[in-house]
Structure formats: C-alpha cells, structure tokens
Short mmCIF file of the C-alpha atoms (twelve columns), coordinates in Angstrom:
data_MODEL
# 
_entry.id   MODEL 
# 
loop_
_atom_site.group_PDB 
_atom_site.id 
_atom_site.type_symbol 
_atom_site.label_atom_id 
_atom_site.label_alt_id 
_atom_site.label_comp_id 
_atom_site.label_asym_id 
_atom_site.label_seq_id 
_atom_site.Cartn_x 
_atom_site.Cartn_y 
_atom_site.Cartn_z 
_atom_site.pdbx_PDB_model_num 
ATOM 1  C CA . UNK A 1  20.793 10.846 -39.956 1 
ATOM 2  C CA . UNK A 2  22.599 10.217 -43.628 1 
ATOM 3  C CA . UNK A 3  21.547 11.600 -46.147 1 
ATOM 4  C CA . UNK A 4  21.008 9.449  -49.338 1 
ATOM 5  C CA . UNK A 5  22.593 10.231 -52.499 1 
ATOM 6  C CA . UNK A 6  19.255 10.686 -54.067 1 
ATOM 7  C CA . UNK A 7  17.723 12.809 -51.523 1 
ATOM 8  C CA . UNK A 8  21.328 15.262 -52.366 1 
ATOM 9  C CA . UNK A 9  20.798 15.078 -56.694 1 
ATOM 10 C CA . UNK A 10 16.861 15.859 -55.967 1 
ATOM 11 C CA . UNK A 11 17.289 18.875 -53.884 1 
ATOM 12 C CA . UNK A 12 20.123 20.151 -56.412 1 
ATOM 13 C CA . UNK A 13 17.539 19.378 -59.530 1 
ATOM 14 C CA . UNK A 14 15.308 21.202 -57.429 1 
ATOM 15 C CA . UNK A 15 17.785 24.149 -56.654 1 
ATOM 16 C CA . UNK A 16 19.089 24.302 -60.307 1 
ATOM 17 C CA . UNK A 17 15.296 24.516 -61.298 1 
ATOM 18 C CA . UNK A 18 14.787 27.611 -58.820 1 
ATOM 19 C CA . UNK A 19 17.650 29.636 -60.313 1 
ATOM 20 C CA . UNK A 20 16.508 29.226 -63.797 1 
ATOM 21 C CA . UNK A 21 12.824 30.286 -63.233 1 
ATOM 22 C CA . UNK A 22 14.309 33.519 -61.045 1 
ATOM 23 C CA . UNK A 23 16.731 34.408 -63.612 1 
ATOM 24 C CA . UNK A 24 14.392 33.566 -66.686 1 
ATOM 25 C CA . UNK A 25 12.039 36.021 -64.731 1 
ATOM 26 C CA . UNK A 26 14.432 38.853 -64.690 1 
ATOM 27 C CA . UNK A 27 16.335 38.429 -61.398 1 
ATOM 28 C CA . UNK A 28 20.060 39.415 -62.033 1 
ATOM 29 C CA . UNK A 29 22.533 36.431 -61.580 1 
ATOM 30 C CA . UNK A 30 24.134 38.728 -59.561 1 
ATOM 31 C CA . UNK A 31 21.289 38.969 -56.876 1 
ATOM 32 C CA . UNK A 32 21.004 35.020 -56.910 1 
ATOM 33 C CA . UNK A 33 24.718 34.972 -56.149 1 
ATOM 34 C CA . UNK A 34 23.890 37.307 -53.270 1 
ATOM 35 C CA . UNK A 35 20.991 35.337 -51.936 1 
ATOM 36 C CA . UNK A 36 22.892 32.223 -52.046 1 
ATOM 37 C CA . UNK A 37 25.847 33.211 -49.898 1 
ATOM 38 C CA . UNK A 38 24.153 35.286 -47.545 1 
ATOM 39 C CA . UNK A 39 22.109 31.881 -46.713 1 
ATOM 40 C CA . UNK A 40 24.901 29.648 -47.105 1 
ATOM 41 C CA . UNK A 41 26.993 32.348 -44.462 1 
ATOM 42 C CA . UNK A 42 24.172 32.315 -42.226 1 
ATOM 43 C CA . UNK A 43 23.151 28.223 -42.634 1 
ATOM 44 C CA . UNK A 44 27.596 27.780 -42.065 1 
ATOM 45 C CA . UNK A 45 27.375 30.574 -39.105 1 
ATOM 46 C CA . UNK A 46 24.225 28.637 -36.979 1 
ATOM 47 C CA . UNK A 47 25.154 25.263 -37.788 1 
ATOM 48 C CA . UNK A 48 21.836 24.172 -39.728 1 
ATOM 49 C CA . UNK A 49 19.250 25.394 -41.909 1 
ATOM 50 C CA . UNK A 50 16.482 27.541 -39.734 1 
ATOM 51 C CA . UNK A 51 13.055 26.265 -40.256 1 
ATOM 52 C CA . UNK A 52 12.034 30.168 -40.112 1 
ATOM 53 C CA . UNK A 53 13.871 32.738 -42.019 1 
ATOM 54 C CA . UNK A 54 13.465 35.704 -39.718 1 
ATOM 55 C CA . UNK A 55 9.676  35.019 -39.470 1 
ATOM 56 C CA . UNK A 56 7.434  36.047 -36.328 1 
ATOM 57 C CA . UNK A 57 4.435  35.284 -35.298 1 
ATOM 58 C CA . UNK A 58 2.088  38.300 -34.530 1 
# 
C-alpha cells in the first residue's frame, strides 16, 4: 500500500513535535539519538514497525 506524501510530512511534523517536547523536558539529545537508532536498527532488522514494543500480556 503507498504511502501518500502527506501521510510521510504528518508523521515527521508529528515526530519533530515529539523530540522537542522530550528535549524541552530535559531528555538529553543524546538519549533521543539513542532511542531513535536502536528503533530504526530494530524496525531495519524485522522488516516493519512491531505493533508491540516488547509488550506481554499477563
């Protein structure tokens, strides 16, 4: 399914907004850069973006 060019500027609006709240809440840039390639390693390694990030249900 394609993704529309829209649907790709919203979600990096979205994103950009995210970083700028954690850092303007005292989250190191350098932890964001952390966060974002251990994802991006892990969403590259699988082949897709898990709908669960390492959550069970107990």
């Amino acid at each position: 399914m394609p993704v529309e060019l829209n649907e790709i500027e919203k979600a990096e609006v979205e994103l950009e907004q995210w970083l700028v709240e954690q850092a303007e809440n005292g989250i190191p840039e350098v932890v964001l850069i952390g966060l974002l390639r251990d994802y991006a390693d892990d969403i590259e390694q699988l082949g897709y973006v898990p709908r669960m990030w390492g959550h069970t249900d107990h």
